[in-house]
C-alpha positions in Angstrom: 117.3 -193.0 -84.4 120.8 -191.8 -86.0 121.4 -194.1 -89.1 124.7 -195.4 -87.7 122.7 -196.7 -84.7 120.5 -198.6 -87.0 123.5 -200.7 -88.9 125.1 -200.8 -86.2 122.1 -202.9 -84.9 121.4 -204.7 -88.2 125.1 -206.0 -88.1 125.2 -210.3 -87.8 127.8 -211.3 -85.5 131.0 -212.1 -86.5 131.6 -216.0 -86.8 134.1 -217.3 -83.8 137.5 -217.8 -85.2 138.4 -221.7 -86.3 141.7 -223.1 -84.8 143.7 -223.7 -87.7 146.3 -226.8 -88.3 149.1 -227.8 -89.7 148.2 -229.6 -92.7 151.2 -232.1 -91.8 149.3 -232.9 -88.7 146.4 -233.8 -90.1 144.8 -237.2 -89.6 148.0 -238.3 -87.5 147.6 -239.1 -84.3 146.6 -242.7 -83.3 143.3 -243.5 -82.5 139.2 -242.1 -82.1 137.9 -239.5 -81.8 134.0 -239.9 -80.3 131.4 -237.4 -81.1 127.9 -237.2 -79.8 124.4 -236.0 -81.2 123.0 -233.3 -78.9 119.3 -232.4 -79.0 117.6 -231.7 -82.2 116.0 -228.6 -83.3 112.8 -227.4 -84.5 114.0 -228.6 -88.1 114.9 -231.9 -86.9 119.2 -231.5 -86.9 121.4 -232.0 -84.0 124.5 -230.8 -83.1 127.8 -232.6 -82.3 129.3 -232.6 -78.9 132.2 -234.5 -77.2 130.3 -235.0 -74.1 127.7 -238.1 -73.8 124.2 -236.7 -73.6 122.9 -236.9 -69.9 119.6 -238.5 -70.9 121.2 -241.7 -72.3 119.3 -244.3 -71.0 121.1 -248.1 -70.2 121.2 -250.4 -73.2 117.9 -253.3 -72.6 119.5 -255.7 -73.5 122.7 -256.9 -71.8 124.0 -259.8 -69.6 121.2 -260.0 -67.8 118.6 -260.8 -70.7 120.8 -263.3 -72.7 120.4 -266.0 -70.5 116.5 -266.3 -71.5 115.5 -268.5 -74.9 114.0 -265.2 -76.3 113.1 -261.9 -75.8 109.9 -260.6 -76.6 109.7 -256.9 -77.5 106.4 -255.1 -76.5 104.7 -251.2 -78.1 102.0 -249.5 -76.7 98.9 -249.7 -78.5 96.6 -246.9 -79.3 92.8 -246.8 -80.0 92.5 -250.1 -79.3 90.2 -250.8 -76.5 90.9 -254.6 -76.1 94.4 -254.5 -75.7 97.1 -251.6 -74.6 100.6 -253.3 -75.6 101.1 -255.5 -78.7 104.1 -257.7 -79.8 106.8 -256.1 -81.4 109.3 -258.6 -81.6 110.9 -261.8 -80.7 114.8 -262.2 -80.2 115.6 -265.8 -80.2 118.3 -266.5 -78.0 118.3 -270.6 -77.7 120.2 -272.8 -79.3 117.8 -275.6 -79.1 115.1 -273.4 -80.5 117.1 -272.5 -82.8 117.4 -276.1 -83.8 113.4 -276.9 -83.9 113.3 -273.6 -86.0 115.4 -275.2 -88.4 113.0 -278.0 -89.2 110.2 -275.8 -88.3 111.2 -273.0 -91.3 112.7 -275.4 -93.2 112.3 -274.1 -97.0 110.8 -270.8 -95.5 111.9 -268.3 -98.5 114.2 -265.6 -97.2 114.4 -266.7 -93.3 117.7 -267.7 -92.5 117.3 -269.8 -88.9 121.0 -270.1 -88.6 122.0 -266.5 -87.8 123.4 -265.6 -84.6 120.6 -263.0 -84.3 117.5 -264.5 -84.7 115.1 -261.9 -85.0 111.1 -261.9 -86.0 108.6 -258.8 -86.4 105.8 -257.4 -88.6 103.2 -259.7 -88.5 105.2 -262.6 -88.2 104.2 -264.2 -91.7 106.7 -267.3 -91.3 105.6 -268.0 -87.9 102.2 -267.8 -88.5 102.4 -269.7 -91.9 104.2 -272.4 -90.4 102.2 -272.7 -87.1 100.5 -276.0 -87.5 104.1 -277.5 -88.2 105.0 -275.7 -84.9 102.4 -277.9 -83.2 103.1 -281.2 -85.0 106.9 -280.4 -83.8 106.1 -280.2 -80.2 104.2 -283.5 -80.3 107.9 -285.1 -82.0 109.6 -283.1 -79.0 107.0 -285.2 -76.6 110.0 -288.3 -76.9 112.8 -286.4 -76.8 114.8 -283.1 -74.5 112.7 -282.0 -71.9 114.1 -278.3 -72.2 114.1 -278.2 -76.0 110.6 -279.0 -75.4 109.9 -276.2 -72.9 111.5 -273.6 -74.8 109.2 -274.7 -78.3 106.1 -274.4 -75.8 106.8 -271.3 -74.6 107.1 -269.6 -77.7 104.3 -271.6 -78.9 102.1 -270.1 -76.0 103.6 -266.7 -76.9 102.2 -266.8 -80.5 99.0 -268.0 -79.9 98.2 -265.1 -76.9 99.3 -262.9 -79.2 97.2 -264.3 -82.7 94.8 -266.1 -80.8 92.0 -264.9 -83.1 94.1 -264.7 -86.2 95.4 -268.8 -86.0 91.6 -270.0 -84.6 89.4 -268.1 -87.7 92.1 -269.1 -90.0 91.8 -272.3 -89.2 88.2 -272.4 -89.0 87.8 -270.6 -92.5 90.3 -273.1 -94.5 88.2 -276.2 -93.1 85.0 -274.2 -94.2 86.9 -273.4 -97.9 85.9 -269.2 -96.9 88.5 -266.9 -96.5 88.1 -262.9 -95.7 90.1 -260.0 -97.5 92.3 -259.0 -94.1 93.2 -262.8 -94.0 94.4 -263.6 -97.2 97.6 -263.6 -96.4 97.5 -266.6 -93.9 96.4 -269.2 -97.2 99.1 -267.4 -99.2 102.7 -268.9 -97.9 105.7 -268.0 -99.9 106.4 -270.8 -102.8 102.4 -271.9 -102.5 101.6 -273.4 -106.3 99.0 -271.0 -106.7 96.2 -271.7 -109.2 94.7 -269.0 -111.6 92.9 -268.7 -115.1 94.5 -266.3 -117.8 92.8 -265.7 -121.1 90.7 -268.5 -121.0 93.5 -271.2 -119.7 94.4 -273.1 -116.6 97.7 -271.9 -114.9 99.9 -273.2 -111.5 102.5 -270.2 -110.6 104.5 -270.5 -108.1 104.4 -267.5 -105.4 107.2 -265.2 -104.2 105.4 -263.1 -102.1 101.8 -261.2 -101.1 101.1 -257.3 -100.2 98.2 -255.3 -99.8 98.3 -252.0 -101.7 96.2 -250.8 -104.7 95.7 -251.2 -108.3 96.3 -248.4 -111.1 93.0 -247.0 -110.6 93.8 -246.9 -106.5 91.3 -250.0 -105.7 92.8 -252.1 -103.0 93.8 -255.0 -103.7 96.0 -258.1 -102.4 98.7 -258.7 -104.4 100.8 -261.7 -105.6 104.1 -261.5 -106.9 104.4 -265.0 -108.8 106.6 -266.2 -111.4 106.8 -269.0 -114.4 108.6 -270.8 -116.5 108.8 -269.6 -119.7 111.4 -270.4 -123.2 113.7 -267.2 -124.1 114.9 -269.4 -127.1 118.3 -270.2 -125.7 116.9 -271.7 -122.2 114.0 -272.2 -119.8 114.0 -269.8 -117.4 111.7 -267.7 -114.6 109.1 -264.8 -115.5 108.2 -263.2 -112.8 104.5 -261.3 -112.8 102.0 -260.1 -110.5 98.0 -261.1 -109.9 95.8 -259.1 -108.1 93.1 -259.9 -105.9 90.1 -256.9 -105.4 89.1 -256.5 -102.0 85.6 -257.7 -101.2 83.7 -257.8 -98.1 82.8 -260.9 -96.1 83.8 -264.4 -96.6 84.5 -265.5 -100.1 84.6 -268.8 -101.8 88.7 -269.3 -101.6 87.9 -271.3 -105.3 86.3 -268.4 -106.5 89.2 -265.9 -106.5 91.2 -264.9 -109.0 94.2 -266.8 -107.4 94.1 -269.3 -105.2 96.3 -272.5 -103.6 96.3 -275.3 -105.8 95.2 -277.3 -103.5 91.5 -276.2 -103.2 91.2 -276.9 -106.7 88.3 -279.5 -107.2 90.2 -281.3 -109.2 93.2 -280.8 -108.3 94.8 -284.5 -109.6 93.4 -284.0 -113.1 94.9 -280.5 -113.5 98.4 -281.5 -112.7 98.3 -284.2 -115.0 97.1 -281.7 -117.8 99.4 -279.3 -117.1 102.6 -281.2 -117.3 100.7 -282.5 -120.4 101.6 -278.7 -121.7 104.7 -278.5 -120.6 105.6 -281.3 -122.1 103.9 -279.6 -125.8 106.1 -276.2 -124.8 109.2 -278.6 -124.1 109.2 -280.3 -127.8 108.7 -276.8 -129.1 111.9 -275.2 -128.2 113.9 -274.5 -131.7 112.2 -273.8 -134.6 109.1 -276.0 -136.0 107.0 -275.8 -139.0 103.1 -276.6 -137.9 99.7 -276.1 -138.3 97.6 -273.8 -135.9 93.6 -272.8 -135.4 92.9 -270.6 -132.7 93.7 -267.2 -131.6 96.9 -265.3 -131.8 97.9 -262.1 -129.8 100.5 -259.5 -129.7 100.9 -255.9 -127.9 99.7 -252.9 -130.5 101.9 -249.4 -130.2 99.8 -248.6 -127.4 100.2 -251.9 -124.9 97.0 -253.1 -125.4 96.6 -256.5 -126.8 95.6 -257.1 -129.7 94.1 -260.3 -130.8 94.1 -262.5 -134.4 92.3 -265.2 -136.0 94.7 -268.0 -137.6 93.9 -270.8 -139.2 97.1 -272.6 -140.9 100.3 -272.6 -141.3 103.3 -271.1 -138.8 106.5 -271.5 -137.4 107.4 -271.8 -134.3 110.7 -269.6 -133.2 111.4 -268.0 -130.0 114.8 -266.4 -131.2 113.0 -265.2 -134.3 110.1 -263.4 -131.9 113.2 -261.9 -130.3 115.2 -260.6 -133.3 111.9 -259.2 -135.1 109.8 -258.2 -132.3 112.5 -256.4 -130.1 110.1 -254.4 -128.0 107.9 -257.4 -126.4 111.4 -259.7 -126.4 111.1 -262.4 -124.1 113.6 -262.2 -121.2 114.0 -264.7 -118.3 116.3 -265.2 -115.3 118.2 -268.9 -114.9 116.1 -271.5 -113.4 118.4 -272.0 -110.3 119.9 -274.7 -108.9 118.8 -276.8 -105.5 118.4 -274.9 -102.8 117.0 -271.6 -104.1 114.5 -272.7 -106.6 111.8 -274.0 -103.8 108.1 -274.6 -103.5 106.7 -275.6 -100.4 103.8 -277.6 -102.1 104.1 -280.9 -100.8 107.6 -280.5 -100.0 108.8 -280.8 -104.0 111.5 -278.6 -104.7 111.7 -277.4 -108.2 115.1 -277.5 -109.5 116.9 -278.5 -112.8 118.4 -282.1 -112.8 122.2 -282.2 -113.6 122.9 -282.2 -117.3 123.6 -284.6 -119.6 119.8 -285.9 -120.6 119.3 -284.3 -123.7 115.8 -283.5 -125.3 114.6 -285.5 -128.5 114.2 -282.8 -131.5 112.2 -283.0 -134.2 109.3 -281.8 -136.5 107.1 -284.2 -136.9 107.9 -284.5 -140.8 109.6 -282.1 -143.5 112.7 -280.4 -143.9 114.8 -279.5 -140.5 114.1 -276.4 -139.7 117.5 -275.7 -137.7 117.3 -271.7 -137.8 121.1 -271.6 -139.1 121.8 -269.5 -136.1 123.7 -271.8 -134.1 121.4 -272.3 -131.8 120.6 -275.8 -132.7 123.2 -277.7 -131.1 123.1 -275.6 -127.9 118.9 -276.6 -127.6 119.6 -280.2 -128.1 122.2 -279.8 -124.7 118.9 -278.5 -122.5 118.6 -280.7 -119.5 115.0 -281.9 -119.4 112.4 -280.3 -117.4 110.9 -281.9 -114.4 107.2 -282.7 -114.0 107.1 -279.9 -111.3 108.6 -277.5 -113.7 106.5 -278.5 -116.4 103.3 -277.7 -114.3 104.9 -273.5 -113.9 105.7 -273.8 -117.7 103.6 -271.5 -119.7 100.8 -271.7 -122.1 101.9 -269.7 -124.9 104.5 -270.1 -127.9 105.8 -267.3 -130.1 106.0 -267.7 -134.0 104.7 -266.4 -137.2 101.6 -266.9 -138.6 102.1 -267.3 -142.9 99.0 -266.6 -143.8 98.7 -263.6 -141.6 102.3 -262.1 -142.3 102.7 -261.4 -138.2 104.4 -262.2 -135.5 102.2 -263.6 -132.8 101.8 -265.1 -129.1 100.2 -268.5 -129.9 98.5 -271.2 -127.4 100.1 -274.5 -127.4 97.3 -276.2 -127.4 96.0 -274.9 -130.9 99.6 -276.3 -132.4 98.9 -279.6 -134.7 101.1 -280.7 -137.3 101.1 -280.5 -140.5 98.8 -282.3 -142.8 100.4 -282.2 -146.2 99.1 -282.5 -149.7 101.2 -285.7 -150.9 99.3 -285.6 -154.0 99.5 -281.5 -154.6 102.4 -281.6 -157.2 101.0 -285.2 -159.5 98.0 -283.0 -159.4 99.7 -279.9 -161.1 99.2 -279.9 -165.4 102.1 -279.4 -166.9 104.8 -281.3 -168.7 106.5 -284.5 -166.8 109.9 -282.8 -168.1 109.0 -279.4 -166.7 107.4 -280.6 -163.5 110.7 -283.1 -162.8 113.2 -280.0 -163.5 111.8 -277.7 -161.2 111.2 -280.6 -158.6 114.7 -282.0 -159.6 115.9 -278.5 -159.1 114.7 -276.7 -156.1 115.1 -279.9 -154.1 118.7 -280.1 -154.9 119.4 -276.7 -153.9 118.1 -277.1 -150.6 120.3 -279.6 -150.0 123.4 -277.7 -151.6 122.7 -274.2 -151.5 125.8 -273.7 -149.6 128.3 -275.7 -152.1 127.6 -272.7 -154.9 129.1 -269.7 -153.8 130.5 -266.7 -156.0 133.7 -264.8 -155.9 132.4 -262.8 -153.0 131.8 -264.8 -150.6 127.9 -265.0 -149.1 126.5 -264.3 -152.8 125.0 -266.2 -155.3 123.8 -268.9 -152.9 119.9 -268.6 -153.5 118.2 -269.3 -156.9 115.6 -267.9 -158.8 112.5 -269.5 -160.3 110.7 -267.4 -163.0 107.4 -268.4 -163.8 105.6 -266.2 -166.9 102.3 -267.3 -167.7 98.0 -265.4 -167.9 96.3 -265.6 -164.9 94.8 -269.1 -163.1 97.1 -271.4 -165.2 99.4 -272.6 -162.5 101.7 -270.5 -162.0 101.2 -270.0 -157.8 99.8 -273.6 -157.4 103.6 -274.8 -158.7 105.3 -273.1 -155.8 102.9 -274.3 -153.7 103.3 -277.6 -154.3 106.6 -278.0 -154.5 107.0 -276.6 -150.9 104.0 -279.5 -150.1 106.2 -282.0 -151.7 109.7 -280.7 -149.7 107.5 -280.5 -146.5 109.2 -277.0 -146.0 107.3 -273.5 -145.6 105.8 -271.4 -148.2 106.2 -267.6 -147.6 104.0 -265.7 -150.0 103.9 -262.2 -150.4 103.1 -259.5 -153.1 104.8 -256.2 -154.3 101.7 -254.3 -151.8 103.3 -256.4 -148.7 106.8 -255.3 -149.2 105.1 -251.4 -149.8 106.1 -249.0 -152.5 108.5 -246.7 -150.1 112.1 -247.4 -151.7 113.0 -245.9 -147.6 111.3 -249.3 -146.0 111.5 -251.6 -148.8 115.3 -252.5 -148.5 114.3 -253.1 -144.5 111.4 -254.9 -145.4 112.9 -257.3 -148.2 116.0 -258.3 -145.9 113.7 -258.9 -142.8 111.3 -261.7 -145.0 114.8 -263.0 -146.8 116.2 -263.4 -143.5 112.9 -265.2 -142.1 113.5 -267.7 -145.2 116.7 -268.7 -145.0 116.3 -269.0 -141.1 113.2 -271.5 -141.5 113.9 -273.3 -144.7 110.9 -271.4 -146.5 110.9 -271.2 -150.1 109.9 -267.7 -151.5 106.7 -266.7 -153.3 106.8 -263.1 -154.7 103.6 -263.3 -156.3 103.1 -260.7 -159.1 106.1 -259.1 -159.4 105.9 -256.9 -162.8 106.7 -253.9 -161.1 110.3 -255.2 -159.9 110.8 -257.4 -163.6 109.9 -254.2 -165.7 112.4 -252.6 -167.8 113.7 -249.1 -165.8 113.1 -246.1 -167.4 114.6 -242.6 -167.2 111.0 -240.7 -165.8 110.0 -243.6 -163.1 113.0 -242.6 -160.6 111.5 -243.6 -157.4 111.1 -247.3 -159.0 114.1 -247.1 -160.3 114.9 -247.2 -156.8 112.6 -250.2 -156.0 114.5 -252.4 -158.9 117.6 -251.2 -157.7 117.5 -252.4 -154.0 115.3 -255.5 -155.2 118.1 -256.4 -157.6 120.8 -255.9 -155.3 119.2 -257.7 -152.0 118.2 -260.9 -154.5 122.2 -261.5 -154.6 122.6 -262.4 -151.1 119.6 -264.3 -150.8 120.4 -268.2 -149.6 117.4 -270.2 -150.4 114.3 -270.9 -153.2 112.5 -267.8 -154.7 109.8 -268.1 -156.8 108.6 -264.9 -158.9 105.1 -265.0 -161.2 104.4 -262.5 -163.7 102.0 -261.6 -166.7 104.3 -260.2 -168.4 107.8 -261.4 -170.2 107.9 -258.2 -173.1 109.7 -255.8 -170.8 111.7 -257.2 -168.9 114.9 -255.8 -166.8 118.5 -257.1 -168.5 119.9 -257.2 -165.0 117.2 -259.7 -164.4 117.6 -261.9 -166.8 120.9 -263.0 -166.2 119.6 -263.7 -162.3 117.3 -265.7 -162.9 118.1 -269.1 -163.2 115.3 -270.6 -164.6 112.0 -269.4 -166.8 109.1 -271.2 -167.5 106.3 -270.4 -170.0 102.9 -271.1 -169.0 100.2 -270.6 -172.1 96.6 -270.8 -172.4 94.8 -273.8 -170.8 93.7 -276.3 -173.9 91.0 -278.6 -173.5 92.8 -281.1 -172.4 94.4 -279.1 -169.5 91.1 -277.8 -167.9 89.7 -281.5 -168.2 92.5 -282.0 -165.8 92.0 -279.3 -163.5 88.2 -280.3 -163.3 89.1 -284.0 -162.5 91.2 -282.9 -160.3 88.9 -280.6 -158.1 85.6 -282.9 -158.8 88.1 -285.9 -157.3 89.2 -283.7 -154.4 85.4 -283.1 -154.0 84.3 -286.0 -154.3 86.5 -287.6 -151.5 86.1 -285.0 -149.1 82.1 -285.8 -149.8 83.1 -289.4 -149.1 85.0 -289.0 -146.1 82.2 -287.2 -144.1 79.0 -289.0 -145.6 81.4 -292.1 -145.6 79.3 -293.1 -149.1 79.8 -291.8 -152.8 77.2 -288.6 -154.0 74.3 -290.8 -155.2 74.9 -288.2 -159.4 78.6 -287.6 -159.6 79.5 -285.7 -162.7 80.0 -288.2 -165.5 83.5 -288.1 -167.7 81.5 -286.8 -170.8 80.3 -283.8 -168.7 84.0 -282.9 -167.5 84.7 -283.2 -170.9 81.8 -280.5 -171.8 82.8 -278.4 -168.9 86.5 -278.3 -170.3 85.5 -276.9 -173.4 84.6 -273.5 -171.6 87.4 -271.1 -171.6 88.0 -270.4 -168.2 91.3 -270.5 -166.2 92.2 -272.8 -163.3 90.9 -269.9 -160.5 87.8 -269.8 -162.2 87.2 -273.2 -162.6 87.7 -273.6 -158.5 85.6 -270.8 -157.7 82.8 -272.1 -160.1 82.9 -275.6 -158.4 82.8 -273.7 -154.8 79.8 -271.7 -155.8 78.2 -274.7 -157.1 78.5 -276.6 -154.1 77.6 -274.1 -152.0 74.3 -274.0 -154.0 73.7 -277.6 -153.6 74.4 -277.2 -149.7 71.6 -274.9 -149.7 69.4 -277.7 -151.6 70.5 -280.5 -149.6 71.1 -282.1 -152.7 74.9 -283.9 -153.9 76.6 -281.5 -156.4 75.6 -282.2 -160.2 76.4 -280.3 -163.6 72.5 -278.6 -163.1 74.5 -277.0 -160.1 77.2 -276.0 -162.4 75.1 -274.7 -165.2 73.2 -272.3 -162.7 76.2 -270.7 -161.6 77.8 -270.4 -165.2 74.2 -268.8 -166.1 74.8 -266.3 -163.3 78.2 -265.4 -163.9 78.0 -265.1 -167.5 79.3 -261.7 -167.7 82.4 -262.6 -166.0 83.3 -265.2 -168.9 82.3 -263.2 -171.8 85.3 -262.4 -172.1 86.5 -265.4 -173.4 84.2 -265.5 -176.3 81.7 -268.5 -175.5 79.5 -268.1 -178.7 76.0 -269.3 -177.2 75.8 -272.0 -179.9 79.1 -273.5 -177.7 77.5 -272.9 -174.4 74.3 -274.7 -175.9 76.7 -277.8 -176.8 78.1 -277.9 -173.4 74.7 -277.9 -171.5 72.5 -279.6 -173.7 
């Protein structure tokens, strides 16, 4: 074949010429134009055409079909050998229908009766839910129209052809307390209180609505989208969550699944009660409180995963604080709404905020007010109460920081107590009167003025120091101590290790635990803080650094700091003129320990009393304290040696004596040698 032939053959054909129009004329004349889809192609598209497509088929429903009460749309049903057409959907068309669906739906989340179109399909969850209210209508409509009557009946009859064997097991299983996997859904009516146990604790959700799909590791399950009421620190407001339910074969136990209607509960009464119990725990809670905890704590590690703690003592409760320092698992909620979209259909209570103007009662139980100096403590006080319904969704958790454990942490209400404090921890401390009423005198006045005493720049110079210089176990922590027992405020302690040696992190660090303290009230324990105090010199640059942010950080701090040393020869010159006062702590004499041992043998001695409820049949007589105080041991010592020796007389089941003490002292010896006991003194002391 010649080679013109072939292009000539290979040519496309040329494209039909467009009509082409005036620009002016564009989009000018009056009126519509109508197009038309043609048939598709293999790909599925259609072309447009200006004739109607021959094929078009009369609409169904016109003139003729509006005159009925409904319409009931029918699809053919395949590889089902008891039935060939199945019901599709139902078109209510009467008013008067419409008007026993309106009682009949009442509540019924996202079903709107009162729409021109009424329309129902899928499997007809509302319906179906609310078909024994359907039945108790028709026996009302028994007194009253005769036509409103027929139209309820008929669609009644329609249902119950259609779901005969749905409504009838349903039915059958609820009486028997079974349910199956398929039929889960029929127990599980939008805004159901639905009952469930998370780590350990009872909780009531309120339901929003139910699927079947699968988990993460493609297990069916049937799921529940629920949501709580949960503190955000500025309000109460919704969380919403999801429970699943694993699929299981059979009939199972409704009470045994992992969610389930309140109202197969056993106890159903008693739970309700101890719920709003809780609420009313996370309802005094909002704001910031200084209490006492024992139980378990839990946060979210890098990965997700939680990630559980043992406390025992001291925290504060703070839900903008969890927020502020633990950004990534911030607590977010939506606004609890108003009447009328906030509903439950458990026995017809509607959960709803009252109008404002009831304020909450705020307070600590004791102490100090903690009122965050955030602004946010005026604003809590204006929360309208929650209801007893409300009370029952609340949850079961608090957020606040664990002292002892330096973390932030999810904590249960129900492990919250309040504080016990030491009333007698600062008469017990040995030192001066003078001394012991200037630091008291001191520290509590600054609390209550800190903000009087500003410098030149504004925001500086609020806070003040406490410099206590003294060998180790003489005091010098159990003064700080106290004197946060005696102000009923908290005691943050922390170490050079906590705040890390990084001069990077360390400014971060340091203005995050300031921050916490003058939020909460807390006075400041920086125990053993040489390496901040020490003199800078030319080779250490990297804590050069460390003294450098310390020193600059400590001006803009607003509260109590309290820094211990060992060492007052090489000190820092900036640091002396920021401190504002210093106070010398020597060597225990005599007279001191005999104090210290009083003191713990008298702290022993009623704790003995208060769980024998009698005295120790040998206490430790005055002349033995005053043998005991001759040895040269420190105040830690002298509480570790009584420990030991009580645990020692545990073991014997015998009430601690001095033989106790003398055993221990024999088997510790090398720790005190040290201190240059001559034997012949130890001999004097025990003999």
């Amino acid at each position: 074949m010649p080679l013109e032939s072939a292009e000539q053959n290979t040519t496309k054909p040329a494209k039909p010429k467009e009509d082409k129009l005036d620009p002016k004329l564009v989009g000018m004349s009056v009126g519509v134009k109508n197009l038309y889809a043609g048939k598709e192609d293999r790909r599925g598209r259609f072309q447009w055409q200006e004739t109607i497509p021959e094929d078009l088929v009369p609409p169904a429903e016109n003139a003729e079909t509006q005159k009925w009460a409904f319409i009931a749309r029918y699809i053919k049903v395949y590889g089902d050998p008891r039935r060939t057409l199945a019901l599709h959907s139902i078109v209510i068309q009467s008013p008067l229908l419409k008007k026993v669906l309106q009682d009949v739906l009442a509540d019924y989340p996202n079903v709107t009766v009162g729409l021109q179109r009424l329309e129902f399909s899928g499997k007809f969850e509302c319906l179906i839910h609310r078909f024994p209210e359907l039945d108790s209508k028709i026996e009302k409509l028994q007194h009253e129209t005769e036509l409103s009557l027929k139209h309820t009946q008929i669609l009644r009859d329609l249902l119950f052809d259609e779901f005969q064997v749905l409504i009838e097991s349903s039915r059958d299983m609820k009486a028997q307390g079974v349910m199956t996997y398929e039929a889960l859904w029929t127990i599980f009516e939008p805004g159901t209180l639905v009952y469930a146990r998370e780590e350990g604790q009872d909780r009531v959700f309120n339901m929003l609505s139910s699927k079947y799909g699968v988990d993460k590791d493609d297990k069916p399950v049937f799921s529940l989208k629920i949501r709580f009421i949960d503190f955000d620190g500025t309000k109460f407001g919704w969380t919403v969550a999801r429970i699943n339910i694993p699929e299981f074969q059979g009939t199972c136990p409704i009470a045994s699944l992992a969610a389930y209607p309140v109202e197969y509960h056993s106890d159903e009464a008693n739970l309700l009660k101890t719920l709003i119990k809780r609420g009313s725990a996370v309802e005094s809670l909002v704001g910031t409180h200084y209490r006492a905890y024992d139980g378990i704590g839990h946060k979210l590690d890098m990965y997700g995963q939680k990630e559980r703690h043992s406390v025992k003592g001291r925290i504060i409760v703070d839900a903008v604080g969890w927020n502020r320092y633990m950004p990534n698992q911030a607590i977010y909620t939506s606004t609890l709404g108003s009447k009328g979209t906030d509903r439950t259909t458990h026995n017809s209570r509607a959960l709803f905020l009252p109008t404002f103007g009831e304020s909450l009662e705020e307070g600590i139980g004791g102490g100090m007010p903690l009122d965050g100096h955030f602004g946010e403590g005026d604003d809590l006080k204006k929360l309208p109460p929650l209801t007893d319904e409300q009370k029952i969704l609340c949850t079961h958790l608090i957020r606040g920081y664990a002292l002892k454990e330096k973390m932030w942490l999810n904590l249960f209400v129900g492990s919250v107590q309040d504080v016990s404090f030491n009333k007698e921890a600062f008469d017990s401390l040995v030192l001066p009167e003078d001394t012991k009423e200037l630091i008291l005198g001191f520290t509590c006045t600054q609390q209550a003025t800190r903000i009087a005493y500003d410098d030149v720049i504004q925001g500086k110079g609020r806070g003040i120091i406490l410099l206590l210089c003294g060998p180790p176990g003489v005091g010098k922590t159990l003064t700080a101590e106290s004197v946060a027992e005696h102000m009923q405020v908290p005691l943050f302690v922390m170490s050079a290790g906590d705040l890390g040696m990084d001069s990077k992190h360390i400014e971060a660090r340091l203005l995050s635990v300031l921050g916490m303290c003058t939020r909460w009230n807390a006075i400041l324990l920086l125990d053993e803080a040489d390496i901040f105090l020490e003199e800078r010199s030319r080779h250490e640059v990297e804590r050069n650094k460390l003294v450098s942010i310390f020193l600059r950080v400590l001006e803009y701090h607003e509260g109590i700091m309290f820094l211990t040393t060992n060492r007052v020869s090489t000190f820092d010159p900036a640091f002396q003129s920021r401190i504002h006062i210093s106070i010398d702590y020597p060597e225990l004499s005599p007279d001191s320990r005999r104090k210290i041992w009083e003191n713990f043998l008298s702290r022993h001695n009623d704790a003995q009393a208060a769980a024998r409820l009698t005295q120790p049949r040998n206490p430790i007589s005055k002349q033995e304290i005053r043998q005991l105080s001759l040895l040269k041991i420190n105040g830690r010592q002298i509480k570790n040696m009584l420990k030991t020796a009580q645990l020692l007389a545990n073991h014997k089941a015998e009430p601690l004596a001095h033989k106790h003490i003398k055993t221990v002292l024999d088997a510790t010896q090398h720790l005190h040698n040290a201190n240059k006991v001559t034997e012949d003194a130890r001999s004097s002391i025990f003999n």
